[in-house]
C-alpha positions as CSV (number, residue, x, y, z in Angstrom):
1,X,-12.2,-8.2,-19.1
2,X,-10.9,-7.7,-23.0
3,X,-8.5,-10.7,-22.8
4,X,-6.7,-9.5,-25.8
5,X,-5.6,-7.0,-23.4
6,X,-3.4,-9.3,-21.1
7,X,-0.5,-8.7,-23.5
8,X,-0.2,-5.5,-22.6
9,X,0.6,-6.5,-19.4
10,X,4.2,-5.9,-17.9
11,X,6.3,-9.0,-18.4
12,X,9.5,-7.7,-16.2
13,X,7.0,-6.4,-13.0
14,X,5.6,-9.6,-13.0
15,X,8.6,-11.7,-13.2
16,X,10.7,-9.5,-10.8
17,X,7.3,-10.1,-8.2
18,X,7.7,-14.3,-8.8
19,X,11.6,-13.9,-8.5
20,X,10.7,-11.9,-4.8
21,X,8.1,-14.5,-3.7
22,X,10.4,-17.1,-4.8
23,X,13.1,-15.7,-2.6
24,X,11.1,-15.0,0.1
25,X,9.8,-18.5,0.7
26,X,13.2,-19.7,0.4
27,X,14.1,-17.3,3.2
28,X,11.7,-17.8,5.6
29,X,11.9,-21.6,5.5
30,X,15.2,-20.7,6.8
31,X,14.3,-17.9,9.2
32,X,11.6,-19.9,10.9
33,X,12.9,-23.1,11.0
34,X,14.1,-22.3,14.8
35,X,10.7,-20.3,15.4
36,X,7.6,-23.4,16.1
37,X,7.8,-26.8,16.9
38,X,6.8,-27.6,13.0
39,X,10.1,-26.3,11.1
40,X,7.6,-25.4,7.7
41,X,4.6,-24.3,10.2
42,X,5.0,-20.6,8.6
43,X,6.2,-21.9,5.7
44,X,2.7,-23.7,5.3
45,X,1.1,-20.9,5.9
46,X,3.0,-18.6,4.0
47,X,2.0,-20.6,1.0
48,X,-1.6,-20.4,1.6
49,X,-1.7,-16.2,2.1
50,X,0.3,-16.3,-1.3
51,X,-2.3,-18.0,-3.1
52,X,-5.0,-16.2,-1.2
53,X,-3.6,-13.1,-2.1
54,X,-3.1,-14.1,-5.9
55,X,-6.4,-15.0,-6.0
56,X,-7.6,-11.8,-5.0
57,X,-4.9,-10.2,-7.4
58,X,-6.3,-11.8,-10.2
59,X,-10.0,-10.6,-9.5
60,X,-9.1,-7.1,-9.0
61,X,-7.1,-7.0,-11.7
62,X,-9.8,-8.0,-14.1
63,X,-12.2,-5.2,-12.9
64,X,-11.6,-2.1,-14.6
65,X,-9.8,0.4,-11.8
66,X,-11.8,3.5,-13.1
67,X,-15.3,1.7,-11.8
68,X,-13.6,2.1,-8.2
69,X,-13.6,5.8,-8.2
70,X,-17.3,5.7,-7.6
71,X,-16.7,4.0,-4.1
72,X,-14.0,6.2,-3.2
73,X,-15.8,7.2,-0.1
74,X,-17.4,3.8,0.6
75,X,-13.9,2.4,1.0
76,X,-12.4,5.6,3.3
77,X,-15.6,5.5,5.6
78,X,-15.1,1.6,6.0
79,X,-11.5,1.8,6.3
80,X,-12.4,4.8,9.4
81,X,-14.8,2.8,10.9
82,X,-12.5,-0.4,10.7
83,X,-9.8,1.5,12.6
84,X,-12.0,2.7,15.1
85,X,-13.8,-0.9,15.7
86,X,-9.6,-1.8,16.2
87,X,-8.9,0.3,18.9
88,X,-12.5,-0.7,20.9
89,X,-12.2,-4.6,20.1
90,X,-8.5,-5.2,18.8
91,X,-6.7,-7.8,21.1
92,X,-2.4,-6.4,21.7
93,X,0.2,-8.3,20.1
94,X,3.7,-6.7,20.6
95,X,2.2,-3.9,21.9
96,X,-0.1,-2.7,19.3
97,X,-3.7,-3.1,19.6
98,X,-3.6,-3.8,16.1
99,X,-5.3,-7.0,15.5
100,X,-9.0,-8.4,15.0
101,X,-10.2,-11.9,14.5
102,X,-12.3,-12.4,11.4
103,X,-13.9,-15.6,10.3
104,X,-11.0,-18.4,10.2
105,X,-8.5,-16.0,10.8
106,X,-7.8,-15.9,14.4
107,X,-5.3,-12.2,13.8
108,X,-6.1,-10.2,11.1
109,X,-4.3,-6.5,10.7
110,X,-7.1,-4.1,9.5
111,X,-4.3,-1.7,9.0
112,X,-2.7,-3.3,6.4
113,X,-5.9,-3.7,4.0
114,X,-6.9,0.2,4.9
115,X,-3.5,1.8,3.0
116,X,-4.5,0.1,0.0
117,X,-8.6,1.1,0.2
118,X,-7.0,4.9,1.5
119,X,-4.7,5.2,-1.4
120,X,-7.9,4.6,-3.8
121,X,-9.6,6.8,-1.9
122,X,-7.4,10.0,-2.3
123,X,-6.3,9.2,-5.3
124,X,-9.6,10.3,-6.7
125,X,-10.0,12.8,-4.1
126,X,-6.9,14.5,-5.7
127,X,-8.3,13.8,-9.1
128,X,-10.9,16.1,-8.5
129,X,-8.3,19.0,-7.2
130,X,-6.2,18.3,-10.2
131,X,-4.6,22.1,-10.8
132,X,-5.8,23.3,-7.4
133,X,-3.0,22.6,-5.2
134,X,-1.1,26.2,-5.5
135,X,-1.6,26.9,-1.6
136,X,-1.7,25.8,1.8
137,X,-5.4,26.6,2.3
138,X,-6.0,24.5,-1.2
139,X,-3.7,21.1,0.5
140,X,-5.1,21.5,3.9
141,X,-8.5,19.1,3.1
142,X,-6.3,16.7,1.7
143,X,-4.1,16.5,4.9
144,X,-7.3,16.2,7.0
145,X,-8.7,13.7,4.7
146,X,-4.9,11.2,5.2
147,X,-4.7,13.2,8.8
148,X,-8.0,10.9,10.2
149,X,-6.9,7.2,9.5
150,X,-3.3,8.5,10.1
151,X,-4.3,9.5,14.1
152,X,-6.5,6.3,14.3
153,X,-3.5,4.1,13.6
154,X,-1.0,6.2,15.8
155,X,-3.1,5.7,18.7
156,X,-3.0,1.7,18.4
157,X,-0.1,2.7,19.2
158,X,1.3,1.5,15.5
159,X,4.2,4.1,14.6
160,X,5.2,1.7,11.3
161,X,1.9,2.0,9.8
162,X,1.4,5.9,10.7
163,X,4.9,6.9,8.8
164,X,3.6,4.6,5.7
165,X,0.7,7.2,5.4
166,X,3.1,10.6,5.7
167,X,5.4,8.8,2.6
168,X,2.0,8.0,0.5
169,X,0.4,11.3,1.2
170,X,3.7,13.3,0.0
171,X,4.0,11.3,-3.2
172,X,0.5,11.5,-4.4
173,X,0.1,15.0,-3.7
174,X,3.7,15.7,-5.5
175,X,2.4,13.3,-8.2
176,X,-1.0,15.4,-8.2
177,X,0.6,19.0,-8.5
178,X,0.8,20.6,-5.7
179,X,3.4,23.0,-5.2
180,X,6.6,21.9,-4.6
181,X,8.3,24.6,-2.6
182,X,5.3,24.3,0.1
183,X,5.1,20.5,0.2
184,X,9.1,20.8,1.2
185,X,8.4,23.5,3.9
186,X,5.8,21.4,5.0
187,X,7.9,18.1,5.2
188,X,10.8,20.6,7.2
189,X,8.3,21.8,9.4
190,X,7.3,18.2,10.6
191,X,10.4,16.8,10.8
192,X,11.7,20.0,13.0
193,X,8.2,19.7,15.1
194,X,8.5,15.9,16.1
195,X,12.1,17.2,17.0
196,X,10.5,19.6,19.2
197,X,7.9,16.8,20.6
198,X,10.5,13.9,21.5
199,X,13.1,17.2,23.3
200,X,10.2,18.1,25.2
201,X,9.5,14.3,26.0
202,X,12.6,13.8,27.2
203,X,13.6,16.7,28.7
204,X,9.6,17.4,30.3
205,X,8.2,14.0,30.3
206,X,5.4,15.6,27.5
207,X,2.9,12.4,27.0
208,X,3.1,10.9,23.5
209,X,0.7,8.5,22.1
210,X,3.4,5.8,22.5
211,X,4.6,3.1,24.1
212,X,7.7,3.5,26.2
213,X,9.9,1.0,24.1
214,X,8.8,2.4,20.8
215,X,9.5,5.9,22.1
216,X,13.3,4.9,22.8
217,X,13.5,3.1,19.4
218,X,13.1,6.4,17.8
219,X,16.4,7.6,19.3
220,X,18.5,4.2,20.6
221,X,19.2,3.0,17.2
222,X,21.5,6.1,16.8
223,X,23.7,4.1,19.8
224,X,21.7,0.8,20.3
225,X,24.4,0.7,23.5
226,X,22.6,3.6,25.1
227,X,19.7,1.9,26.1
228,X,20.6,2.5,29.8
229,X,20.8,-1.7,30.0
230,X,24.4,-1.8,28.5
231,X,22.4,-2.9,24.7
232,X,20.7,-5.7,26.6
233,X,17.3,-3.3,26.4
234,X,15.5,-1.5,23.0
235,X,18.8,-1.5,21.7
236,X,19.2,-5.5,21.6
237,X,17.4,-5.9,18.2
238,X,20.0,-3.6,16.4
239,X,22.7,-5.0,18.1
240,X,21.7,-8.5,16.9
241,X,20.3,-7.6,13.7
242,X,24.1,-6.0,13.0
243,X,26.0,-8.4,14.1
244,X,23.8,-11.0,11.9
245,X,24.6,-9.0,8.6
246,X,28.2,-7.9,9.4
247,X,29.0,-11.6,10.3
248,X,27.8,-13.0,6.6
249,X,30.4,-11.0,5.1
250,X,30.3,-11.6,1.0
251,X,28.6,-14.6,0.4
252,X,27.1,-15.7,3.7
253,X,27.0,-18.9,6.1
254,X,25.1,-20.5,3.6
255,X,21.0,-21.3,4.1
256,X,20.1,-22.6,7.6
257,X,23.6,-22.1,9.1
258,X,22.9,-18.4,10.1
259,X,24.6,-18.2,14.1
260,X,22.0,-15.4,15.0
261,X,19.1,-16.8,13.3
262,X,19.3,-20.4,14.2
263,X,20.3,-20.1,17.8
264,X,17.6,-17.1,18.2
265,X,20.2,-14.2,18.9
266,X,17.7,-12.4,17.1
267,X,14.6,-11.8,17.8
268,X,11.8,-11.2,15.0
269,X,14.0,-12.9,12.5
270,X,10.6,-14.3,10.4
271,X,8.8,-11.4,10.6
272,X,10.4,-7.9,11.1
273,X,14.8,-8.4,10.5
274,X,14.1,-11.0,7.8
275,X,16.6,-9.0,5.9
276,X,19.0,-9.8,9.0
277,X,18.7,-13.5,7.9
278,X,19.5,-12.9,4.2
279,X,22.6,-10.9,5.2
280,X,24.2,-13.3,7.5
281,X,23.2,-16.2,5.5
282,X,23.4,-14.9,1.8
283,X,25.7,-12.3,2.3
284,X,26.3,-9.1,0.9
285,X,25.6,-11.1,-2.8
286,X,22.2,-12.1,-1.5
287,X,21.2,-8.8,0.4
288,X,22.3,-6.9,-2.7
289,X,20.7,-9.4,-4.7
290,X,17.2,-7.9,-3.2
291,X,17.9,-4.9,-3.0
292,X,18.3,-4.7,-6.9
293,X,14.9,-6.6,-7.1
294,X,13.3,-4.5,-5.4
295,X,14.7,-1.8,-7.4
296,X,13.4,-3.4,-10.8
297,X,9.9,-3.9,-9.2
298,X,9.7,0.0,-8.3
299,X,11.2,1.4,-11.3
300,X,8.5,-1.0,-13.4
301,X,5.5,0.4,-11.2
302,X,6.8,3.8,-11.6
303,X,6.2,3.2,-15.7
304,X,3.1,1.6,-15.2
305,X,1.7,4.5,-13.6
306,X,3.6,6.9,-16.0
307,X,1.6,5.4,-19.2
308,X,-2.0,5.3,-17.0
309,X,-4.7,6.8,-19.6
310,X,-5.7,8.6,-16.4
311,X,-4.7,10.7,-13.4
312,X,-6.7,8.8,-11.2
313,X,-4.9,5.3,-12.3
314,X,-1.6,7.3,-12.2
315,X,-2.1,8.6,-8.8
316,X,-3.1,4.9,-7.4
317,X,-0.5,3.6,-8.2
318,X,2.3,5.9,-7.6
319,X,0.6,5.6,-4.1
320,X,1.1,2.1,-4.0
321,X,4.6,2.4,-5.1
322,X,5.6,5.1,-2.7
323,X,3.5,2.6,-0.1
324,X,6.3,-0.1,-0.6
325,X,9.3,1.8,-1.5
326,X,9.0,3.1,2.6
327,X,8.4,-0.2,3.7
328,X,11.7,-1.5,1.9
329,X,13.7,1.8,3.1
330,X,12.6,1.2,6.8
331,X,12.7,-2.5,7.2
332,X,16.1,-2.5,5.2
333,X,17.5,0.7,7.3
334,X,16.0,-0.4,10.6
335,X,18.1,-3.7,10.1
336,X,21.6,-2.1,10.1
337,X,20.5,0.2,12.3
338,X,20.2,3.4,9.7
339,X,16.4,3.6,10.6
340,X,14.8,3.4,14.3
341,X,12.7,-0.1,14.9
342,X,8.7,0.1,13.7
343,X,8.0,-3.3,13.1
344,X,7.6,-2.8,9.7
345,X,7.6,-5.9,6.9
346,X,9.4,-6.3,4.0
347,X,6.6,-6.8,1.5
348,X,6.9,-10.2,-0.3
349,X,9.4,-11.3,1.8
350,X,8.5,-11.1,5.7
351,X,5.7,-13.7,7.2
352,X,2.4,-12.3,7.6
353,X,-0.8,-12.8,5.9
354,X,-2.7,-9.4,6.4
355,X,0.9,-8.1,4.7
356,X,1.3,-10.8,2.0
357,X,-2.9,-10.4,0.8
358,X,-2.6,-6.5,0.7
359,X,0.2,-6.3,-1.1
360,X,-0.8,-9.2,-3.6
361,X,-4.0,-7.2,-3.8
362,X,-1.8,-3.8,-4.7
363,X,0.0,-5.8,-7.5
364,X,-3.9,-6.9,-9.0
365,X,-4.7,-2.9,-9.2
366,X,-1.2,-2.0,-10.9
367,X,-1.9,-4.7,-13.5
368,X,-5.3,-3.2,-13.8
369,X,-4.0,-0.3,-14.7
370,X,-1.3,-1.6,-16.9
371,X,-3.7,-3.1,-19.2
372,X,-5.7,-1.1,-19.7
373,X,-3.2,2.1,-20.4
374,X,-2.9,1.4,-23.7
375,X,-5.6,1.1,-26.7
376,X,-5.9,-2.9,-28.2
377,X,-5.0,-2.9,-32.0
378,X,-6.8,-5.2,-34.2
């Protein structure tokens, strides 16, 4: 890599992405202090999938993006076969058989690292159906090529992961051309056919390729009270996760003073309703606080892939974007209770290393694409 062309790259994206690490460390020493015997035991390691990750971000972002379209279909048939090898060898952990040990890593989430090789993958499958997206005969290989990993991960049974997919594969194609008016008919349709699925469910007893308890998370959070054990059942989370944020009021508890964190009200609290902790201990200031981050760090992506010198580097990372945009929407909405419970993360913030290393790995392909976007003046 051209060093001359590192200042090109995007000052505000990447000091809105140390200001979110920043904060997320100094969240999660809270949230987990009540978690493990060792109060900085996920701190630690925290720390260590950061600099993993920024590691990898750095080597990806000095290879130039446009040599990866030639492995487009080297990294979907590895990310296929990885899902598949998860569902025969994958050992359960919350009730997705999810995970897979690899090396030193005892649980790794394969599902994580496949969005980001997927997204490069139809990214340049769209690049070569650039202008030939007018009908629904002309989109339906590119909903068979996202349908594939998008079944393989439903049946772990990983819901989270599986709606991350529909999000990506709306926005790319959008981003890629196709028409409008049957991309919206198309989102309607789905919407009204799960409908039909969850009434026939419940009212039939239909089998879905769910759990039980994620099943009634699609529908409890509308009344986490209905859970048909008085809130003490699928509903508890939302209950908790509520109370948590509504008790922190403007400016919060303060750090490490958090009632539902500390004491364990809530459950998850390091992981999943990390934005539960910042609410009842930073407030509506420190919840609002990330919210606007977050909004800085999507808005600067979103020019990033606007001034690509490609379609293919435009595509990728409008993917990537629309990738984390749903995963701030649903882990944010899911925590006061706008937005059923999938165990999502909230990228940067949440503990998890499979999470933390994709997502570090997603910022090294944006910044590939930054700097390289424009041409180096002498």
């Amino acid at each position: 890599m051209d060093i001359k062309r590192l200042k090109f790259i995007d000052r505000p994206f990447l000091m809105v992405l140390f200001i979110l690490i920043a904060f997320g460390l100094v969240v999660l020493t809270s949230a987990s202090l009540s978690v493990s015997s060792d109060s900085y035991f996920y701190l630690k390691k925290q720390v260590l999938f950061i600099l993993l990750g920024s590691i990898a971000a750095v080597m990806v972002m000095r290879y130039d993006y446009t040599q990866l379209k030639r492995y487009c279909y080297i990294f979907y048939g590895c990310s296929i076969l990885l899902l598949i090898l998860v569902l025969v060898l994958g050992q359960e952990l919350r009730g997705t058989t999810g995970w897979i040990g690899i090396g030193p890593f005892p649980l790794v989430q394969p599902a994580e690292f496949t969005k980001v090789f997927i997204i490069l993958s139809f990214a340049e499958f769209l690049n070569q159906r650039k202008g030939m997206l007018n009908t629904l005969g002309d989109m339906m290989p590119c909903l068979l090529f996202m349908g594939i990993p998008f079944v393989l991960i439903l049946m772990q049974p990983d819901l989270g992961t599986a709606l991350v997919y529909i999000a990506v594969t709306v926005v790319m194609m959008f981003a890629a051309g196709a028409n409008p008016g049957i991309l919206l008919r198309m989102m309607i349709g789905a919407v009204l056919f799960i409908a039909l699925i969850l009434f026939l469910h419940f009212q039939f007893g239909m089998w879905l390729p769910l759990e039980d308890y994620q099943i009634k998370r699609l529908t409890v959070f509308i009344n986490p009270y209905e859970d048909g054990q008085g809130g003490r059942g699928s509903g508890w989370n939302t209950i908790q996760s509520l109370i948590a944020i509504g008790s922190g009021g403007l400016t919060g508890k303060g750090l490490f003073n958090g009632t539902q964190v500390q004491l364990n009200f809530l459950p998850e609290h390091h992981t999943d309703f990390i934005y539960a902790v910042i609410g009842e201990e930073l407030g509506f200031l420190g919840a609002a606080f990330l919210i606007i981050m977050y909004g800085v760090f999507i808005i600067r992506a979103v020019y990033i892939s606007f001034n690509a010198k490609d379609l293919y580097g435009s595509l990728m990372v409008l993917g990537i974007t629309a990738m984390w945009l749903f995963h701030v929407f649903e882990s944010i909405g899911m925590s006061i209770g706008l937005m059923p419970i999938t165990g999502i993360p909230l990228p940067f913030i949440s503990y998890g290393g499979s999470s933390m290393i994709t997502n570090l790995m997603a910022v090294g392909l944006i910044l590939s694409v930054n700097i390289r976007g424009k041409k180096i003046v002498f």
